[in-house]
C-alpha positions in Angstrom: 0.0 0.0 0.0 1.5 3.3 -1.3 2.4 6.1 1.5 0.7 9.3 1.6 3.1 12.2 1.9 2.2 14.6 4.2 3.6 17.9 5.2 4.2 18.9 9.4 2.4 22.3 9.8 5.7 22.4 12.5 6.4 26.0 11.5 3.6 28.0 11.0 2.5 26.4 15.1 5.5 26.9 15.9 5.6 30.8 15.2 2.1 31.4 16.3 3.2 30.3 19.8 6.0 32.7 19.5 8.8 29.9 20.3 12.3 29.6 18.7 13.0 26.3 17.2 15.4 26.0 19.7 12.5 27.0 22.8 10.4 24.6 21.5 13.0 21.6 21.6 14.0 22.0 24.8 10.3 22.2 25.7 9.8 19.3 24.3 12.6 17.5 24.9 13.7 16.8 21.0 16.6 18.1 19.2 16.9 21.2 18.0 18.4 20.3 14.8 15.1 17.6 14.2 12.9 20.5 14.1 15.0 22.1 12.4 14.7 18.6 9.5 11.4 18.4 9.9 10.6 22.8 9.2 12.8 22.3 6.2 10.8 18.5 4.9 14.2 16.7 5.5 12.9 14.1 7.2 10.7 10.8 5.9 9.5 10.4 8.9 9.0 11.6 13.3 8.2 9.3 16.0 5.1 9.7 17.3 6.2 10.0 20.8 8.1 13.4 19.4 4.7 14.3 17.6 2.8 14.2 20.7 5.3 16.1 23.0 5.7 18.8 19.8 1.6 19.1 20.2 1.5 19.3 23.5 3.7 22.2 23.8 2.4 24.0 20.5 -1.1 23.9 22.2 -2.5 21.6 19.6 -5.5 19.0 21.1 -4.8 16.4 18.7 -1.5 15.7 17.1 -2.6 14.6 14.0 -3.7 18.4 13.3 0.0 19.3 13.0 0.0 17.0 9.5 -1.6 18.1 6.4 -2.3 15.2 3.6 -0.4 16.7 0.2 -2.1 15.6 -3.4 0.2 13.5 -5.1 1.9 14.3 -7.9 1.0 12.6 -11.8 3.9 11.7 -13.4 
């Protein structure tokens, strides 16, 4: 079963709390540099645990709201 890219809405939560990327990993207790990957798309893929803790400081209920499905493109 095919994958379906996604993009992490990472910065625009990030900025609307008013947080530094490197604020909100310490908050959250991830690296720096893997927000830093995952703002820039550099990443295939975050652990959820990371996900939940990025949430929960960004203020977002539900974890999943910090993903946004992308269309795929035809080749």
């Amino acid at each position: 079963m095919p994958m379906t890219p996604v993009v992490l809405r990472l910065r625009y939560f990030r900025e609307r709390a008013g947080l530094s990327q490197y604020r909100l990993a310490r908050l959250a207790e991830v690296p720096q540099s893997t927000i830093s990957r995952l703002e820039a798309g550099k990443t295939p893929a975050i652990d959820l645990r990371q996900l939940e803790r990025l949430a929960d400081v960004l203020g977002v209920r539900r974890p999943g709201d910090l993903l946004v499905r992308v269309a795929r493109r035809k080749h």
